[in-house]
DRENVEXMAR-941746 format. One record per residue: residue in one letter; x, y, z of N, C-alpha, C in turn. Coordinates in steps of 0.05 Angstrom, whole numbers, plus 32768, in hexadecimal, padded with zeros to 4 digits. Example, Ala and Ser with C-alpha at 12.3 -4.5 7.8 and 13.67 -1.06 7.14 Angstrom:
2
+------+------+------+------+------+------+------+------+------+------+
| type |  nc1 |  nc2 |  nc3 | cac1 | cac2 | cac3 |  cc1 |  cc2 |  cc3 |
+------+------+------+------+------+------+------+------+------+------+
|    a | 8108 | 7F8E | 809C | 80F6 | 7FA6 | 809C | 8108 | 7FBE | 809C |
|    s | 8101 | 7FD3 | 808E | 8111 | 7FEB | 808F | 8102 | 8001 | 809D |
+------+------+------+------+------+------+------+------+------+------+
REM end
This chain:
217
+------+------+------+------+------+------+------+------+------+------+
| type |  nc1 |  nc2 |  nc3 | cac1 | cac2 | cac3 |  cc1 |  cc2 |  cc3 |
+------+------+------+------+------+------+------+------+------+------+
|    x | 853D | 8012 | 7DA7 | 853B | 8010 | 7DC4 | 8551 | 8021 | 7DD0 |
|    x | 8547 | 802F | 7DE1 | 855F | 8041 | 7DE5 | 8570 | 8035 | 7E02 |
|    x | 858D | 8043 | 7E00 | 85A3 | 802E | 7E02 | 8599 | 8030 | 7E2A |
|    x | 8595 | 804B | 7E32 | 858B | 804C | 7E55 | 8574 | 803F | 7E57 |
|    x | 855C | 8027 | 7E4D | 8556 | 801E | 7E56 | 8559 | 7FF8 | 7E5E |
|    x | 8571 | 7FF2 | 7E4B | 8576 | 7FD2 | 7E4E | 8592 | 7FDE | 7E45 |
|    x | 85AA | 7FDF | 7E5F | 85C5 | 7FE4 | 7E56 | 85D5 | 7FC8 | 7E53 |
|    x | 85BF | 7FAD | 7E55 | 85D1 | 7F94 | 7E4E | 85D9 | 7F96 | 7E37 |
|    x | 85F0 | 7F83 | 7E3A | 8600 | 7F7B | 7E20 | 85E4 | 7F70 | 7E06 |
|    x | 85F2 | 7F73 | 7DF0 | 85E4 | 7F72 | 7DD9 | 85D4 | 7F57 | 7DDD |
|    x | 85BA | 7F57 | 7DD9 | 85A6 | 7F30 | 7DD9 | 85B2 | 7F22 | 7DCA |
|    x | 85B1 | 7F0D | 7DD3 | 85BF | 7EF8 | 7DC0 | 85AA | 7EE2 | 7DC2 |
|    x | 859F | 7ECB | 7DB1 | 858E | 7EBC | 7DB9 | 8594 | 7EA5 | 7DD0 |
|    x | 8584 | 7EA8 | 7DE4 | 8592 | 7E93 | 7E02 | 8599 | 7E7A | 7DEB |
|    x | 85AA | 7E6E | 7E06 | 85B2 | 7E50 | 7DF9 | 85A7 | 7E43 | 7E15 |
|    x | 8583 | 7E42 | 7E1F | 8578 | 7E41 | 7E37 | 857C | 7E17 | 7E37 |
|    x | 8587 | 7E0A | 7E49 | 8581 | 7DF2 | 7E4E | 856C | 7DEC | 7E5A |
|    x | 855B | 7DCF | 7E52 | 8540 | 7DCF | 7E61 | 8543 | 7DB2 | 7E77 |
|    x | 855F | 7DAE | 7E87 | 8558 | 7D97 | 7E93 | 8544 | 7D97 | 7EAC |
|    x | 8549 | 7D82 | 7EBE | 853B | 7D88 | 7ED2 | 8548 | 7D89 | 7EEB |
|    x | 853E | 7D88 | 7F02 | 8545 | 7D91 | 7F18 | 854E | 7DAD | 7F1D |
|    x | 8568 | 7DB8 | 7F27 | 856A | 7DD1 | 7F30 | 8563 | 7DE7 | 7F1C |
|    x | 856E | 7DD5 | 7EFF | 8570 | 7DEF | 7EE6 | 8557 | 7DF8 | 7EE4 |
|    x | 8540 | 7DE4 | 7EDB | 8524 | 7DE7 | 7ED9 | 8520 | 7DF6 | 7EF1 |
|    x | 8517 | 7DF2 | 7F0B | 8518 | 7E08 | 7F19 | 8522 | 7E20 | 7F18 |
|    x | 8539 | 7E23 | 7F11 | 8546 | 7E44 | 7F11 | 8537 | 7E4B | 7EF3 |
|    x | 8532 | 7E3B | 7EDE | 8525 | 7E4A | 7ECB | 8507 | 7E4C | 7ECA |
|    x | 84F5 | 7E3D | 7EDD | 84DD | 7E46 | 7EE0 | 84D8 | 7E5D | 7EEC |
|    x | 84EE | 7E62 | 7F08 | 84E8 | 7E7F | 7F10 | 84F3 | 7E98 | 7F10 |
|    x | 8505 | 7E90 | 7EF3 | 850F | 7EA2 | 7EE4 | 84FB | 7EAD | 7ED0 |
|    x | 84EA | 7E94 | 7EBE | 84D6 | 7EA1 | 7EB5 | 84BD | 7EA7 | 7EC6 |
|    x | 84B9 | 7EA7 | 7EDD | 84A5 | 7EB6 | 7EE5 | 84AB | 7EC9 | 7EEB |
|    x | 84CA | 7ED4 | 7EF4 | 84C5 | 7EEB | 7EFD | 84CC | 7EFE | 7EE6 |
|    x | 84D3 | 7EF8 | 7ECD | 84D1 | 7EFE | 7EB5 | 84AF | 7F0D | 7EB4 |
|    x | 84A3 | 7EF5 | 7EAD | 848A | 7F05 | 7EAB | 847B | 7F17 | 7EB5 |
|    x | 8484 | 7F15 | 7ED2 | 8479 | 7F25 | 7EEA | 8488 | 7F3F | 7EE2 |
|    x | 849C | 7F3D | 7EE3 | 84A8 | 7F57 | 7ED1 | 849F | 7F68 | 7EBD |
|    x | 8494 | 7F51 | 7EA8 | 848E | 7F61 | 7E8D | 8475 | 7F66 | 7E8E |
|    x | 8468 | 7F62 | 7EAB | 8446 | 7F69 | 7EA0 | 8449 | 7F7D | 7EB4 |
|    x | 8458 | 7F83 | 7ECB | 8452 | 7F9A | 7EDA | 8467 | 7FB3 | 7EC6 |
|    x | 847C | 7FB0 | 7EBD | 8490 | 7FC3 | 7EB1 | 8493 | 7FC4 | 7E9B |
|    x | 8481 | 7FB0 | 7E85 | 848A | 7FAF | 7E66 | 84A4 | 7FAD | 7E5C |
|    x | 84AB | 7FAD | 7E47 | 84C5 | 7FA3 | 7E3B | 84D8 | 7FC4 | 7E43 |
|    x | 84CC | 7FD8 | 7E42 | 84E0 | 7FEC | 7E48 | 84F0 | 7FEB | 7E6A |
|    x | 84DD | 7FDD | 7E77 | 84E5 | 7FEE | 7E90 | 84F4 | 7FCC | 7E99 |
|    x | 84F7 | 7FB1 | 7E87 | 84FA | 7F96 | 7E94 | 851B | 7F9D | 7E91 |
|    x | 851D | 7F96 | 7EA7 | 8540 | 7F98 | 7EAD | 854A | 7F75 | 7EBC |
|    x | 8565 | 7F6E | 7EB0 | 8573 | 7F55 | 7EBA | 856E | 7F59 | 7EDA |
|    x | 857C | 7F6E | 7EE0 | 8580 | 7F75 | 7EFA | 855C | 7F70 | 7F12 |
|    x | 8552 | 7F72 | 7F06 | 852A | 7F70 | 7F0D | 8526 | 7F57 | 7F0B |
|    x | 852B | 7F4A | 7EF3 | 8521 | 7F21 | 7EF2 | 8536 | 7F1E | 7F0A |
|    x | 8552 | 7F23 | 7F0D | 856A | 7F15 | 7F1E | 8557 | 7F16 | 7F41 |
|    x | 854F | 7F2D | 7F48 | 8549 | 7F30 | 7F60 | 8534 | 7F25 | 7F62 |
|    x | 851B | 7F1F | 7F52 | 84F9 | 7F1C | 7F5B | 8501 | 7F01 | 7F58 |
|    x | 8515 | 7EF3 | 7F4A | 8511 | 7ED6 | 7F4D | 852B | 7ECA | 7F59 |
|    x | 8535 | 7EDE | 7F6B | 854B | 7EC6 | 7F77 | 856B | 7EBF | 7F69 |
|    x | 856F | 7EC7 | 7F51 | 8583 | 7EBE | 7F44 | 8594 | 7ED5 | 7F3E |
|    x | 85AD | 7EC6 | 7F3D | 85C6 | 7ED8 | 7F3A | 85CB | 7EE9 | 7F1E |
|    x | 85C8 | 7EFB | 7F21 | 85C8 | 7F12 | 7F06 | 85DA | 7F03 | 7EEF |
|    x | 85E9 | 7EFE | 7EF6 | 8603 | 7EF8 | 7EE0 | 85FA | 7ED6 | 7EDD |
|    x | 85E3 | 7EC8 | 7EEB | 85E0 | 7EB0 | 7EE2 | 85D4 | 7EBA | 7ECC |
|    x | 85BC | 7ECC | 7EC8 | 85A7 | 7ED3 | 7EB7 | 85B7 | 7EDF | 7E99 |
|    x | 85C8 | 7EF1 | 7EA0 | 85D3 | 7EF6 | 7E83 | 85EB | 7EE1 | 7E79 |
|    x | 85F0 | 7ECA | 7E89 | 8603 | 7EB7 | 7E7B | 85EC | 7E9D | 7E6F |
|    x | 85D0 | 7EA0 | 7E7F | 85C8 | 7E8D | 7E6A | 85AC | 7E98 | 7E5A |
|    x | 85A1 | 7EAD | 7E6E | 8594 | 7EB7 | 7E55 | 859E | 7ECD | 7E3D |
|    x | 85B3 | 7EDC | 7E41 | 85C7 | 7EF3 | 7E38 | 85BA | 7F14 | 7E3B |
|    x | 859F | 7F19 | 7E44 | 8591 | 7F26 | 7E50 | 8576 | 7F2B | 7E4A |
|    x | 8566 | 7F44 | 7E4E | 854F | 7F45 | 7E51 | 853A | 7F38 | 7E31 |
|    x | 854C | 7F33 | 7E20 | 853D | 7F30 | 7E02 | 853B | 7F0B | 7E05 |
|    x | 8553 | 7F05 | 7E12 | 8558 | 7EE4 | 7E16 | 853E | 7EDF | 7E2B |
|    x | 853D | 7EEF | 7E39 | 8523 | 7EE5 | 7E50 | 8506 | 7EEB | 7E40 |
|    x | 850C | 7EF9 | 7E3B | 84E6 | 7F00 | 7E27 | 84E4 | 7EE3 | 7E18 |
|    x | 84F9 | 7EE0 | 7E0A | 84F6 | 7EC8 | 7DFB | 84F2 | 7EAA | 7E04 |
|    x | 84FC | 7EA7 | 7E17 | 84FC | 7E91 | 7E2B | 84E6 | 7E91 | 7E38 |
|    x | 84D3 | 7EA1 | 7E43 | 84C5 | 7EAB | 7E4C | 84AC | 7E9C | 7E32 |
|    x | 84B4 | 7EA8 | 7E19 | 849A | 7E9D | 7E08 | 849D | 7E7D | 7DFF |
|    x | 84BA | 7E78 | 7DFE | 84B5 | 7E55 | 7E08 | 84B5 | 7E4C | 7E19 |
|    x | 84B1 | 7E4D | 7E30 | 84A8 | 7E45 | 7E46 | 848C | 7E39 | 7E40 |
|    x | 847E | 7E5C | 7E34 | 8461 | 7E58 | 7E3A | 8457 | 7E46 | 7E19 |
|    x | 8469 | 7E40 | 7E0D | 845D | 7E2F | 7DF4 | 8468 | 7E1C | 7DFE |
|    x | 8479 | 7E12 | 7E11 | 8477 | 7DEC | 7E1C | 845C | 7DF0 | 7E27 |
|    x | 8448 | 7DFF | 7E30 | 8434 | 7DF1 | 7E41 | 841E | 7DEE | 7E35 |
|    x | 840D | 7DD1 | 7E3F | 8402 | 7DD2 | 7E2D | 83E8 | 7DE3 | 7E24 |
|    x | 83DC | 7DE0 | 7E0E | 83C6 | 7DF0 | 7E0F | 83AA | 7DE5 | 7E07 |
|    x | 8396 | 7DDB | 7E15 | 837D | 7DD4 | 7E14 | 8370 | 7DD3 | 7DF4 |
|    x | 837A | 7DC7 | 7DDE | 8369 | 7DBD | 7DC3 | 8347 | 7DB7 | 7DC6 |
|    x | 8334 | 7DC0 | 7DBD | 8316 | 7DBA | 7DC4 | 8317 | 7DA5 | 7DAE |
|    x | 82FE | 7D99 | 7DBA | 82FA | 7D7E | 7D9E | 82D3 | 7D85 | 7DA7 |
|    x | 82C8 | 7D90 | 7D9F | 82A8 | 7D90 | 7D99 | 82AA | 7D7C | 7D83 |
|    x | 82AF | 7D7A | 7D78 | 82A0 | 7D69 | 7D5B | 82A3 | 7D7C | 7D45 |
|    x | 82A3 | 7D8D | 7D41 | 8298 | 7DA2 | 7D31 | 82BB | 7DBC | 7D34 |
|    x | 82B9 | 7DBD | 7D18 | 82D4 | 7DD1 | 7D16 | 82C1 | 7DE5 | 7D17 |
|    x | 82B3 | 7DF1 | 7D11 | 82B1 | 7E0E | 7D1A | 82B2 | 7E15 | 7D34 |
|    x | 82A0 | 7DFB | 7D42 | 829D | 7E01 | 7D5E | 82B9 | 7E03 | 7D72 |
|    x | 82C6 | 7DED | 7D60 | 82E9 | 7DEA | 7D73 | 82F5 | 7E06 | 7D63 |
|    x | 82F8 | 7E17 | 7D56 | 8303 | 7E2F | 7D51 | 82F3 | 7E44 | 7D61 |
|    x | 82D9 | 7E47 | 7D5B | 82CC | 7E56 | 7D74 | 82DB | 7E5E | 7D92 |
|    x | 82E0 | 7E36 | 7D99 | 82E4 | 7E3A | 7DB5 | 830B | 7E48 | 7DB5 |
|    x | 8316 | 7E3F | 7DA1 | 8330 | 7E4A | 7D9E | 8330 | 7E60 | 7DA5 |
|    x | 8323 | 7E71 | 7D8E | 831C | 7E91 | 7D91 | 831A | 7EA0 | 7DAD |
|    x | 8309 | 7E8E | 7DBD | 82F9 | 7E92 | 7DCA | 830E | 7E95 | 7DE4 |
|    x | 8325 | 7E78 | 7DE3 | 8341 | 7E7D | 7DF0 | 8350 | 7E9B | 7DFC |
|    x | 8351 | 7E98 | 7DD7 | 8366 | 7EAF | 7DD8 | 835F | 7EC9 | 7DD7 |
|    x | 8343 | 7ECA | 7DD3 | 8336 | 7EE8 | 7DE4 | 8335 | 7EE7 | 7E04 |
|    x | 832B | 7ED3 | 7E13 | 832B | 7EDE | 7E2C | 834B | 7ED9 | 7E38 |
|    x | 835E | 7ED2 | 7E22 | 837D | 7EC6 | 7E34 | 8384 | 7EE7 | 7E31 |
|    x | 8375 | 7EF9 | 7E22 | 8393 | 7F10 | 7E21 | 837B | 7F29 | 7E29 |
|    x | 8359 | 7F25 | 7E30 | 834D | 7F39 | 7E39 | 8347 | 7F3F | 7E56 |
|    x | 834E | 7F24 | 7E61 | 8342 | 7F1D | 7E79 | 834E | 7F30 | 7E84 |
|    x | 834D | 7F3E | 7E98 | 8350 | 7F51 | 7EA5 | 836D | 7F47 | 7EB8 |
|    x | 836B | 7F2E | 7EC8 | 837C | 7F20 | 7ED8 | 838D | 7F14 | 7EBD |
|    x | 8386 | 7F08 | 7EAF | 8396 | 7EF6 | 7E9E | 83AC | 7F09 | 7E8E |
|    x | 839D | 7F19 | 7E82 | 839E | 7F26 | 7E6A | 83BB | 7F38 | 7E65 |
|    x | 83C8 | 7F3E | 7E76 | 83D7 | 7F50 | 7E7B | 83F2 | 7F4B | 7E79 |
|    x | 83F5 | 7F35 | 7E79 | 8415 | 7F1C | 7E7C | 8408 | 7F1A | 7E62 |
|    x | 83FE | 7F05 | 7E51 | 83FE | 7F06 | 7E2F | 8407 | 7F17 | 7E1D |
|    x | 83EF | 7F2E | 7E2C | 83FF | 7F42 | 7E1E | 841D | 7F5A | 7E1F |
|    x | 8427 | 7F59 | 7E38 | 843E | 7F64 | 7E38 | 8457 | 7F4A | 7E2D |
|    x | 844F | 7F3A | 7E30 | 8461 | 7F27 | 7E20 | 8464 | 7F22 | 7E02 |
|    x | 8452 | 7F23 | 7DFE | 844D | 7F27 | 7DDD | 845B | 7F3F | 7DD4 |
|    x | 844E | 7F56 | 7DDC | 8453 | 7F76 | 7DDD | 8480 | 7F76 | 7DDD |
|    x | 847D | 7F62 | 7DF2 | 84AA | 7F67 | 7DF9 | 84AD | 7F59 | 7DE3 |
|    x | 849D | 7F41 | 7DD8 | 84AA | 7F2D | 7DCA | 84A8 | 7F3C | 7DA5 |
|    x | 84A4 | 7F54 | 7DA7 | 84A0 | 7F5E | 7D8A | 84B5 | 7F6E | 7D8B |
|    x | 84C8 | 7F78 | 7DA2 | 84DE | 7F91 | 7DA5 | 84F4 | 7F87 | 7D9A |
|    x | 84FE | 7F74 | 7DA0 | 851A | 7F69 | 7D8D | 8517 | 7F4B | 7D79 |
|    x | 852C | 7F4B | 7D69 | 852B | 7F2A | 7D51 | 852C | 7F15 | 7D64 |
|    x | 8536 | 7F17 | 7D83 | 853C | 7EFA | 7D94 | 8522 | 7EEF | 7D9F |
|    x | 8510 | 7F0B | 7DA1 | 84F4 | 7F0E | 7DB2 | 84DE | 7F02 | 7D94 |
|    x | 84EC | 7F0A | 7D79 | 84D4 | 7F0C | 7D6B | 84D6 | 7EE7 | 7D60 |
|    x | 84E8 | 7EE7 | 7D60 | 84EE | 7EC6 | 7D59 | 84E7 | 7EB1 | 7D6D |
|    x | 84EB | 7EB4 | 7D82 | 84D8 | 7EA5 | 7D97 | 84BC | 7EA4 | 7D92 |
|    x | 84AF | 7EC4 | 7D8E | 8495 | 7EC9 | 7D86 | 8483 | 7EB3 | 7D7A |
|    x | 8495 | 7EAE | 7D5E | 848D | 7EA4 | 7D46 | 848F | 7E85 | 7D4B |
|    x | 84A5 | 7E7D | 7D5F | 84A6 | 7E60 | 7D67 | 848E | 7E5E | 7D77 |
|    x | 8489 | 7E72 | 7D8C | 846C | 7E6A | 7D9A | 8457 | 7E6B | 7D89 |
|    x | 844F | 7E7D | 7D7B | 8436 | 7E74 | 7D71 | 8437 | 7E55 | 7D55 |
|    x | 8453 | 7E4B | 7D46 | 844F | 7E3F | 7D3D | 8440 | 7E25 | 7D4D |
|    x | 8454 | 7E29 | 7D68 | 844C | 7E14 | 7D75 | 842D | 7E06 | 7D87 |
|    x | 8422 | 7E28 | 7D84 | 8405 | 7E21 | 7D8E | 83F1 | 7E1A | 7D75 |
|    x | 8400 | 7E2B | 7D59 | 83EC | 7E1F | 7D4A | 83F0 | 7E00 | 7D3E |
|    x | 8403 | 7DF3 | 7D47 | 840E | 7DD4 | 7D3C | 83F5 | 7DCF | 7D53 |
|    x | 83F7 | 7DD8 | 7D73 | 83EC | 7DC1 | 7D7B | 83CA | 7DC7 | 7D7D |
|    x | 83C5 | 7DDE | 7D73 | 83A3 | 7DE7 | 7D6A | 839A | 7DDE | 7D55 |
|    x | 83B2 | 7DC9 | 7D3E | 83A9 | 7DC9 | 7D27 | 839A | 7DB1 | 7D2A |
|    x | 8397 | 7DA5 | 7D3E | 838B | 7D85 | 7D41 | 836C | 7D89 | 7D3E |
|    x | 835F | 7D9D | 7D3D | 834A | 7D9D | 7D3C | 833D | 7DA4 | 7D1C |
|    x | 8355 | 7DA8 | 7D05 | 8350 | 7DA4 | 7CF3 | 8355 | 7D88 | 7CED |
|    x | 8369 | 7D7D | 7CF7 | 836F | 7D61 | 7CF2 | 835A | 7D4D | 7CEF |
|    x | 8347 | 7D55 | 7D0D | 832E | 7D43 | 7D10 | 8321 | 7D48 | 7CFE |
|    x | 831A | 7D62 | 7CF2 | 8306 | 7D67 | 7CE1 | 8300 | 7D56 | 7CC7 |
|    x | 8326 | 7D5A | 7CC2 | 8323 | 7D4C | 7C9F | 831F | 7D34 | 7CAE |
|    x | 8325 | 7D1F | 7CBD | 8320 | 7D07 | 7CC9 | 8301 | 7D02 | 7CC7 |
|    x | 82F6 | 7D15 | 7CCF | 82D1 | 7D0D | 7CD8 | 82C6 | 7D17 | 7CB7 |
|    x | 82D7 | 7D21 | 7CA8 | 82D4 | 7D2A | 7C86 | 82C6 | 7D40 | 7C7D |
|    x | 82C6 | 7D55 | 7C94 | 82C1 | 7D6B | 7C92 | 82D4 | 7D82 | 7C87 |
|    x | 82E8 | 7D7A | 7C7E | 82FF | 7D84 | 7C70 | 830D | 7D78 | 7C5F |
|    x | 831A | 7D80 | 7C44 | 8327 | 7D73 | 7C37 | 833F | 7D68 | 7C45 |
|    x | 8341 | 7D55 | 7C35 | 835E | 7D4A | 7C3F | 8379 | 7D58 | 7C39 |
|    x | 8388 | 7D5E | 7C47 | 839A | 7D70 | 7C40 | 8399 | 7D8B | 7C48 |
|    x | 8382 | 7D93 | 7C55 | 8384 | 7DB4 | 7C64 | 8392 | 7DC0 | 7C72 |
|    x | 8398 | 7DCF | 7C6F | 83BB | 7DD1 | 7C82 | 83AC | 7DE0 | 7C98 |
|    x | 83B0 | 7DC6 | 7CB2 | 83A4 | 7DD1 | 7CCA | 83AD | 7DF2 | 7CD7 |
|    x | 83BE | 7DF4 | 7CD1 | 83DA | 7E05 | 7CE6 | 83CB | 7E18 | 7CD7 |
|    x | 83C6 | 7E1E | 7CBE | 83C0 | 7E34 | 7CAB | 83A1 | 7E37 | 7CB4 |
|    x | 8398 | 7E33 | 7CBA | 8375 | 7E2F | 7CCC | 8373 | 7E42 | 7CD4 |
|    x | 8385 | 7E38 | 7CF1 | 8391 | 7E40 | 7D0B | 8397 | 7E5B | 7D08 |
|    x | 83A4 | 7E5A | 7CF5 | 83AE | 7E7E | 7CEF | 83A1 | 7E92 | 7CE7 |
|    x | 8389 | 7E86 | 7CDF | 8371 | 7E92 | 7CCD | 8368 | 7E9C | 7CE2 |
|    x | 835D | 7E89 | 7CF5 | 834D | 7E89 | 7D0E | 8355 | 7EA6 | 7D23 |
|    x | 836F | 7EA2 | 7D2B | 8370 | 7EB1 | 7D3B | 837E | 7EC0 | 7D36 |
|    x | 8389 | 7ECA | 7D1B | 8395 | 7EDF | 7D0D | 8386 | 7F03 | 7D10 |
|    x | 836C | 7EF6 | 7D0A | 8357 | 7F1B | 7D13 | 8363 | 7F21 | 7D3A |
|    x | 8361 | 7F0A | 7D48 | 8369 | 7F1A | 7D64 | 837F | 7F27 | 7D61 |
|    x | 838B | 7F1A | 7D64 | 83AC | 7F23 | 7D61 | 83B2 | 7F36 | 7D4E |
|    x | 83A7 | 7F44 | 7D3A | 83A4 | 7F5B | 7D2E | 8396 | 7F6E | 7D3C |
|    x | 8387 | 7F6D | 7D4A | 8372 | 7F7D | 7D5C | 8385 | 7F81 | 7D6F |
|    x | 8394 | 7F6B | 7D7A | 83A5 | 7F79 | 7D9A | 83BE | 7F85 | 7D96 |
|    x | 83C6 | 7F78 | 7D85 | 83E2 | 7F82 | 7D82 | 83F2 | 7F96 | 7D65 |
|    x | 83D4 | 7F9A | 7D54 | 83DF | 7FAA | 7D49 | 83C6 | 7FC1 | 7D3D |
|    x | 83AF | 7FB9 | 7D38 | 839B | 7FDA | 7D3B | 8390 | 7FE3 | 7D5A |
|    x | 839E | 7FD2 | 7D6C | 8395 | 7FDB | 7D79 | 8374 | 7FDE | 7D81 |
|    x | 835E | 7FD5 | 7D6E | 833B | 7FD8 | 7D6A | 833A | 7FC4 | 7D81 |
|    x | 8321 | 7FC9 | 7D8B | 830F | 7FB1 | 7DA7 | 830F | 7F9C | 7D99 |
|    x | 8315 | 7F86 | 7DAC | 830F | 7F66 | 7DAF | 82F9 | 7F63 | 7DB6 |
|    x | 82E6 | 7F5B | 7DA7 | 82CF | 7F48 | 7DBB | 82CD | 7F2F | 7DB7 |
|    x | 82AC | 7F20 | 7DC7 | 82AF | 7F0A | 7DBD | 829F | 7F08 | 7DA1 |
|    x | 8293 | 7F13 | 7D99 | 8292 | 7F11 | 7D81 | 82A7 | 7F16 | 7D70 |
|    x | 82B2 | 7F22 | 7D6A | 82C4 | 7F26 | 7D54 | 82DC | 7F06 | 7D59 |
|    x | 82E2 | 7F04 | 7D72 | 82E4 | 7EEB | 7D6D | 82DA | 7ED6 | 7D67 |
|    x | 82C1 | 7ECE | 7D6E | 82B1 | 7EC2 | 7D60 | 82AF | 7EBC | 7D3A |
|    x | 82A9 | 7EDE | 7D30 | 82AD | 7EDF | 7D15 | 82C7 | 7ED8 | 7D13 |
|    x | 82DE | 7ED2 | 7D1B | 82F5 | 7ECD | 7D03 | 82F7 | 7EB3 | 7D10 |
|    x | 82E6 | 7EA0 | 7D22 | 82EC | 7E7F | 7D1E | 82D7 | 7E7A | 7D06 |
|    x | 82C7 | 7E8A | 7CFE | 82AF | 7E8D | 7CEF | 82B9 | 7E8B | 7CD9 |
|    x | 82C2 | 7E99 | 7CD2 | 82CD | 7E99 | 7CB0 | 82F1 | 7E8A | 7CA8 |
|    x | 82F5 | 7E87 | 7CC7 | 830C | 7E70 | 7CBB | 8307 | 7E52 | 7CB1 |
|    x | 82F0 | 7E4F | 7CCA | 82D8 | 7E33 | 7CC3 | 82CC | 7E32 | 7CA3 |
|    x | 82C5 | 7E48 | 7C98 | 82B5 | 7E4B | 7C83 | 82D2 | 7E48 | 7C6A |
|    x | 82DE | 7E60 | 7C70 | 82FE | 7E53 | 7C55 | 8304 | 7E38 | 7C5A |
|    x | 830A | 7E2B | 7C6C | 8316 | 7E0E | 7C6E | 82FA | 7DFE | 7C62 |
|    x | 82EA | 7DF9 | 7C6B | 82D0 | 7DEC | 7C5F | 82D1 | 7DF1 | 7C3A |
|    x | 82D8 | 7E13 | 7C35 | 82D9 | 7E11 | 7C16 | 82F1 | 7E01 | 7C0E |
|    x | 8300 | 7DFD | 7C1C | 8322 | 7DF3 | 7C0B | 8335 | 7E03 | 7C0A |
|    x | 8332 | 7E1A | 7C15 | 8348 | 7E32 | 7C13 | 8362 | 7E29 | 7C25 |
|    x | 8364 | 7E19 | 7C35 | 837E | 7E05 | 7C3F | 838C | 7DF0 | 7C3A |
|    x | 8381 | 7DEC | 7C22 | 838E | 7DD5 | 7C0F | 839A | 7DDB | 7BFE |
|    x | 83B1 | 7DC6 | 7BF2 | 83CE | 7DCD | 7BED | 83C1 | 7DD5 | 7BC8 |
|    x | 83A0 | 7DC4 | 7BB7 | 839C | 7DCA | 7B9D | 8393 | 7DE6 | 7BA1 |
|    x | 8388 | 7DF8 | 7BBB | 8377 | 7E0D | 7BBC | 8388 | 7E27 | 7BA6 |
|    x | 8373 | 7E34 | 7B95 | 837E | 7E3E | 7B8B | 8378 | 7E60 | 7B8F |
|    x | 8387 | 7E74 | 7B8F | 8373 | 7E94 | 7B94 | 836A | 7E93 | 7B7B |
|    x | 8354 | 7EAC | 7B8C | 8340 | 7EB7 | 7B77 | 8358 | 7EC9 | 7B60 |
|    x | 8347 | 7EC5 | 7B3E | 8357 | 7ED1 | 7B31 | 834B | 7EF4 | 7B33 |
|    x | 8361 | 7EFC | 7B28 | 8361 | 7F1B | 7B2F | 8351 | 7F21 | 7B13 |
|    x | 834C | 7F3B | 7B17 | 8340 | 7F3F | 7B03 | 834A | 7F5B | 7AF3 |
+------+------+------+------+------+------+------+------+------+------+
REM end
C-alpha cells in the first residue's frame, strides 16, 4: 500500500466497545459513513480524515478507538455480522441452500445493493486487521446458516454429525470465487448449481467426521 495514500499511523486491531447509548451511536455512524466511504472511494482513496467529516466525529476520536482506516474496515465487517441474517427453513436442504445462494447472489449483484458488499470485502482483503475480521464475519454467518443443516439431520435427511458450517462453505464457496477472485459472471444459475452439489455431498456423507477421501490412485 503505498505510504501517500493512508499516511495514518501503522493499523492496529480497534479495541472498539459495544455499549449503548452515546458510544453505540457514535459507532453506528461511524460505520456508516465508513461504508459510504468505501463504496464511493474503495480502500485506496478511504481516508480517517473522510469517515471523521461524513459522520460527525472528531478525527482523533476515530484513530484513538478505531487506530485508523484498517480498524474501520474491520469494524465495519462486525457491525454487519451482529445483524441478523434471514436462515430459510423450506423443509428441504437443497431448497434452504438454493435460497442461501440465492441471498448472496442478489446481496453483492444487485445493482443498488451490490456495491457496499463488495467494496467491503474488496478493503477487507488489503491488510491482516481487515483480513481477520473477514474470516470472523463469514465464520459467523456460516454458524448461523448452519441451522439449516441442523434441521436436516433432525428431519434424517443427513447423517448425524454433518458439520453444518462445512455445508455452508461448500454452498457458497463457488460465489465468492467468482467475485472476488476469477473475477467469471455470477448468475442465478451457477448459484443455483453450487447449493446443488453441496446438497448432493452432504446427502453422500462427505461432512461427517467417519467421511473418508477418495483413494488416489
Amino acid at each position: 500500500m503505498p505510504e501517500a495514500a493512508h499516511p495514518e499511523p501503522e493499523p492496529r486491531t480497534p479495541a472498539v466497545s459495544r455499549p449503548g447509548g452515546r458510544s453505540a451511536r457514535v459507532r453506528a455512524e461511524v460505520v456508516a459513513a465508513t461504508l459510504a466511504e468505501v463504496t464511493e472511494r474503495g480502500y485506496d482513496g478511504l481516508t480517517v480524515e473522510a469517515v471523521a467529516s461524513r459522520s460527525g466525529t472528531h478525527k482523533a476520536t476515530l484513530y484513538r478507538r478505531w487506530g485508523g482506516v484498517d480498524g474501520l474496515v474491520a469494524d465495519a465487517l462486525a457491525a454487519s455480522a451482529d445483524q441478523p441474517w434471514p436462515v430459510p427453513d423450506a423443509g428441504d436442504l437443497q431448497q434452504d441452500l438454493r435460497l442461501i445462494t440465492q441471498e448472496v447472489f442478489t446481496a453483492f449483484t444487485d445493482p443498488e445493493l451490490g456495491p457496499t458488499p463488495t467494496a467491503l470485502i474488496s478493503a477487507a482483503q488489503r491488510s491482516d486487521t481487515g483480513a481477520a475480521a473477514l474470516r470472523s464475519f463469514f465464520a459467523a454467518r456460516h454458524r448461523q446458516a448452519a441451522e439449516v443443516v441442523e434441521r436436516a439431520v433432525t428431519r434424517g435427511e443427513l447423517s448425524v454429525g454433518t458439520d453444518g458450517a462445512e455445508v455452508i462453505r461448500a454452498a457458497t464457496a463457488p460465489l465468492y470465487y467468482r467475485l472476488f477472485v476469477s473475477g467469471e459472471p455470477l448468475d442465478a444459475r451457477t448459484a443455483q448449481r453450487a447449493a446443488d452439489a453441496a446438497a448432493l455431498a452432504a446427502r453422500a456423507g462427505l461432512f461427517t467426521p467417519t467421511s473418508t477421501p477418495p483413494e488416489q490412485n
